[in-house]
N, C-alpha and C positions, 0 to 999 in steps of 0.2 A: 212581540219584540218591538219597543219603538221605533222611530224610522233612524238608520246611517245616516253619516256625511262619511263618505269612504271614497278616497283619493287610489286609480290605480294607475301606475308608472308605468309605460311600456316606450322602445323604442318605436314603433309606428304603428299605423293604425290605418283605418277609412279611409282613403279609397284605396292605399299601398295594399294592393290584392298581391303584387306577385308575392309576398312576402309569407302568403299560403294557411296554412292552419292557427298561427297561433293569432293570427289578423280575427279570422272569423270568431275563434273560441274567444277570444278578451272581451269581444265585443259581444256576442253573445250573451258570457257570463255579467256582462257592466247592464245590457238592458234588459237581461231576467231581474236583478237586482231591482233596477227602479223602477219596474212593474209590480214589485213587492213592496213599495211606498219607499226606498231609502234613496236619499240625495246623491246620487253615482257622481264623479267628474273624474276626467281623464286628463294626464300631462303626457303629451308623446310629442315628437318632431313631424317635418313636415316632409323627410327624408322619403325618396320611391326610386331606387334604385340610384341611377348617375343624374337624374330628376328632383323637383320640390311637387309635391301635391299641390294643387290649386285650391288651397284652403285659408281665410283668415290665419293671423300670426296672432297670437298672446290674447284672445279672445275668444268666451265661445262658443261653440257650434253645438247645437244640439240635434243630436242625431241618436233616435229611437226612447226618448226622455234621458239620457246621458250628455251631462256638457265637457264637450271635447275641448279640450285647448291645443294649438300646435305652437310648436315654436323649432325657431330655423335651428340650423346646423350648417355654418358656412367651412369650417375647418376641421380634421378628423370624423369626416362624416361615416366612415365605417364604424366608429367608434358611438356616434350619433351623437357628440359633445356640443354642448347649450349650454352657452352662458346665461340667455334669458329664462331656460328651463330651469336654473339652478339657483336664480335667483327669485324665480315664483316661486319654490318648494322651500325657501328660507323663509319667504316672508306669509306663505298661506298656510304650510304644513302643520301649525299649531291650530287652526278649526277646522282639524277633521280628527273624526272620532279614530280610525285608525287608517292603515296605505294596503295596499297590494299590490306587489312590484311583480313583473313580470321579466324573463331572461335574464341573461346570469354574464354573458360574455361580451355586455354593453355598456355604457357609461351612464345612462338615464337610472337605473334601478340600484345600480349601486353608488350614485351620488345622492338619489331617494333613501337609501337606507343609512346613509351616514348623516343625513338631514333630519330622518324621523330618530334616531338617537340621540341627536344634539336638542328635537322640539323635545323628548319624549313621548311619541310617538307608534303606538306599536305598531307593527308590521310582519304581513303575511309574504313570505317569500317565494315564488312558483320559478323554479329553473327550465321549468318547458323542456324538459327532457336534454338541457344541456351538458348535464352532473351526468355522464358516461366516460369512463375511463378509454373504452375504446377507440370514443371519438375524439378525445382530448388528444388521445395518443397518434390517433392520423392525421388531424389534420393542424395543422399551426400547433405542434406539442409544447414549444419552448413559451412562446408568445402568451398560450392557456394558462400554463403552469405559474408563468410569471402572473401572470392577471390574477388565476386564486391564488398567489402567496399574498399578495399585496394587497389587495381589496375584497374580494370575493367570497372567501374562506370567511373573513370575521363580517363578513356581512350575511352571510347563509347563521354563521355559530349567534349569531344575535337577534335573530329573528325573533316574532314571538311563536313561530310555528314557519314550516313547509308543505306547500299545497302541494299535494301529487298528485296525477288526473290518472295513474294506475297503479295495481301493486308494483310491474316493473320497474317504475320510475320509481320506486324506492328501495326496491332491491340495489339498482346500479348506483343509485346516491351512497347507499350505506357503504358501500368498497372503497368510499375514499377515505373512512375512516377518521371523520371529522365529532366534534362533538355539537351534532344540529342538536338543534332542536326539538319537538312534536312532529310527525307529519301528520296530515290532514287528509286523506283519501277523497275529494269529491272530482268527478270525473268530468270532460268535455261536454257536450252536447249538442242539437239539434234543433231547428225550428220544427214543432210540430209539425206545421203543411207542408216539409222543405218538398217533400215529391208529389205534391200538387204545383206548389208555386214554380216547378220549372218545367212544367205544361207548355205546349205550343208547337209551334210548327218552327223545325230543326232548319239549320241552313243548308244551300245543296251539298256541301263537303259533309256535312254529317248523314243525312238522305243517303248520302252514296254509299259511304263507308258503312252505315249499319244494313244495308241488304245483302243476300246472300247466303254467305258461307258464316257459320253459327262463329263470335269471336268471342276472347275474354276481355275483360277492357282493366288497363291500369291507369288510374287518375289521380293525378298529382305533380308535382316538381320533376324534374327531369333533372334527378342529383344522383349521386354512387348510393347514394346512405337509403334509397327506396329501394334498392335490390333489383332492377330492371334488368339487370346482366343476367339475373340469377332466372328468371321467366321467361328470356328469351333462349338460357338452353334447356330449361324444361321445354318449351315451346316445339325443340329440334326432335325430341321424343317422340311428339301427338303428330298427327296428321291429318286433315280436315277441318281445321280453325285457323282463326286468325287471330292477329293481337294488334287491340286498336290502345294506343301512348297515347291519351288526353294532359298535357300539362305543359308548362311553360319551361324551358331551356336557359336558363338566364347565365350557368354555368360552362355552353357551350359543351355540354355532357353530349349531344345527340350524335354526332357524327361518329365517337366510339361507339356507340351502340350498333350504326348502323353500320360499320367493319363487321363486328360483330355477329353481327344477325346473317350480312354475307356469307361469310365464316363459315356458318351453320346449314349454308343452305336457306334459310328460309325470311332471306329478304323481300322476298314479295308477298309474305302473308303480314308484317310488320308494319302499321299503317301511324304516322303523327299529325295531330290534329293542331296542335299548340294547345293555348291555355282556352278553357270551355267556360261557357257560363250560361246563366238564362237556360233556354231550350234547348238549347243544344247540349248540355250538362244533363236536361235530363230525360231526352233521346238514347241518348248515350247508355244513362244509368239503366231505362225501363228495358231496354232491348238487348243486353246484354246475359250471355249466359250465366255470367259469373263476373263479379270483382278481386282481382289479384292484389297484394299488396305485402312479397316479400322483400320485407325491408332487415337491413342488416341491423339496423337501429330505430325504432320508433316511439317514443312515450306514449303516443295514446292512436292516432290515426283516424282522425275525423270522417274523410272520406268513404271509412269501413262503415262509420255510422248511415252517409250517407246513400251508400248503398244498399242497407238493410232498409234504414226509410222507404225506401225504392222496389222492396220485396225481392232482392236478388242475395242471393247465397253470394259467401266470400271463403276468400281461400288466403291464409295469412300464416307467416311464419312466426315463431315463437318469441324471436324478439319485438314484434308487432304489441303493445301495451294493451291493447283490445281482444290478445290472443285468451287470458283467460276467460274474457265476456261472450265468444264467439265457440268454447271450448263447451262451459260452462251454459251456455243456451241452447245449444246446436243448430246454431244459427250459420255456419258453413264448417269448416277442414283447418284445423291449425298443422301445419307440414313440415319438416324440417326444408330446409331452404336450397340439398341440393340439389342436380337435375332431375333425380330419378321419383326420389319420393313425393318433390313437388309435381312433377308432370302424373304420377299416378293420384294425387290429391286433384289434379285439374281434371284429369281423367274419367275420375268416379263422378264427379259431378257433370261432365259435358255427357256423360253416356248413362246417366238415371234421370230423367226429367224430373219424373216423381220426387225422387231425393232433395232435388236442387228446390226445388216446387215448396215443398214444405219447408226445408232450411229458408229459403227466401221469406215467407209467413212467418216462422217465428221470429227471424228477426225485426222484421214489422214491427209485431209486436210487441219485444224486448224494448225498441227506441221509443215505441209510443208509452209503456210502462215506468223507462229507468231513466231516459236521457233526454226528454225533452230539455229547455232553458227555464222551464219555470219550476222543472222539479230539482234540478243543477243548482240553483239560485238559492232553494229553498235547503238545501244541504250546505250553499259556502252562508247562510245566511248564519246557519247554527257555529259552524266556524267563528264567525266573527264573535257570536253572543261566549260561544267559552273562550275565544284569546282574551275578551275585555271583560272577565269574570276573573280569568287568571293572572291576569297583567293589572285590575283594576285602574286603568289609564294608564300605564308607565309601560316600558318596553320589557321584555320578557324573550333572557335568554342567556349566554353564558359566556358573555365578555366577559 
């Protein structure tokens, strides 16, 4: 296939880490890409919480062969609204061969898709697991609603395809009953060496926390929607571990937990580390019995990946987007998510070494087989060659 000029939209990016899994996978997926010879470049802000990234403005950066461009966001920054963003995508979005927009409940990706309709333009649309009715309906339900009536909806129906990084993620899309598009099935991924490259000598709070007493570890956000509640009263079940919370609190989640955990009894086996990275990330990962990760809602869940990297067994509930990868390899325990069945899914594995032993290996081997970024790359690459087979240069879908 000749090489891309492929524009992808995302609200943030490089170095905005708190902002968790879909930071790592865009990027990921942007520099498997231009390792495959196609011209990658990214529009995102420069938005990091209540912060700006310390990044050039409207010029770019190239980070990993992808040129990044950021642009401010001084007003409705939850919104990540750019006027200079919006006015680069008018005046560049005509040379490039096609977009991929990233998130669904932001202003960047859906002001890219009424741009690449106006160039003609086609465009790949990825709601990163925001198209859940569940979620729509907990949290900001009126404010969601209103967003896909207005924009959203004929921005998903317009598409020339939707990227889904698991079957769940299009299971829950399909319930809203819209008339999308194609989906597109290619999954997240992984740096080949990610459990070499976080090699090294841990710092004393991790030193501390991994001796002892065998723990499970959950790494991630420290939000309601990872299931944290849901592990710590399986947690009150087992007896003789400990559960070490690697992840960042931005939501100010942790103090309920740790009611919580009181509650139960077993506040002293409950350990937070905050957000991990480096060696200490993968201290964390190599010495751990097992990776937890009942989440009430997940699209696809990185972390699972990188835990099998890392040769350790997972234990994951069913809405977890990775549950049928995990099912389907026997690469850990898909559980249902209440106390009982998840504490005996943690169970089976804290008390078979052997079990956990080889569930850890084949997952190894699954990441090294299915989900590196160059084999991810090489799947959204076919993507692109049938939207612009089918689309032959014009937009493709059901305005």
């Amino acid at each position: 296939m000749r090489g891309l000029r492929i524009l992808h939209v995302t609200p943030t990016y490089i170095p905005a880490w708190r902002y968790g899994g879909p930071i790592r996978s865009v990027h990921g997926l942007c520099a498997g890409l231009a390792r495959r010879g196609h011209e990658v470049h990214v529009f995102t802000t420069n938005v990091d919480g209540p912060h700006d990234s310390p990044v050039p403005l409207g010029v770019p950066v190239m980070l990993d062969g992808v040129a990044v461009r950021y642009f401010p966001s001084h007003r409705l920054r939850r919104l990540y609204w750019s006027p200079p963003l919006a006015a680069a995508l008018k005046a560049e979005l005509p040379r490039f061969d096609l977009a991929h927009l990233h998130s669904l409940f932001n202003w960047p990706p859906v002001a890219a898709a009424r741009s690449c309709q106006e160039a003609g333009v086609p465009y790949l649309f990825a709601p990163r697991g925001m198209l859940v009715r569940e979620l729509v309906g907990r949290k900001s339900r009126l404010l969601k609603s209103l967003w896909l009536a207005l924009a959203g909806r004929s921005c998903l129906e317009r598409a020339a395809g939707i990227h889904a990084t698991s079957p769940l993620e299009i299971t829950d899309a399909a319930k809203f009953g819209y008339r999308l598009p194609p989906f597109h099935l290619v999954p997240n991924g992984i740096d080949s060496g990610e459990s070499e490259l976080v090699a090294g000598e841990p710092s004393p709070l991790i030193r501390r926390l991994i001796q002892g007493a065998p723990y499970i570890l959950f790494m991630g956000r420290v939000n309601w929607k990872k299931g944290v509640d849901r592990l710590l009263r399986a947690l009150a079940l087992l007896e003789g571990v400990k559960l070490i919370i690697a992840g960042n609190d931005e939501e100010g989640y942790r103090p309920e937990l740790e009611l919580l955990a009181t509650s139960l009894g077993i506040g002293e086996r409950v350990s937070y580390t905050g957000e991990v990275e480096g060696a200490d990330k993968g201290a964390l990962l190599r010495q751990a019995r097992l990776l937890a990760l009942p989440s009430y809602s997940e699209n696809f869940g990185i972390v699972v990946l990188e835990a099998m990297a890392a040769g350790r067994p997972v234990v994951v509930t069913p809405e977890v987007g990775l549950a049928s990868t995990v099912r389907e390899t026997g690469a850990g325990i898909v559980a249902e998510g209440e106390p009982q069945p998840l504490a005996d899914a943690l169970a089976r594995l804290l008390g078979d070494q052997e079990l956990a032993e080889r569930m850890g290996a084949q997952g190894r081997v699954t990441v090294q087989e299915r989900f590196t970024w160059d084999a991810v790359a090489l799947g959204m690459e076919r993507v692109y060659e049938e939207l612009l087979a089918c689309g032959k240069g014009k937009v493709v879908g059901h305005g």
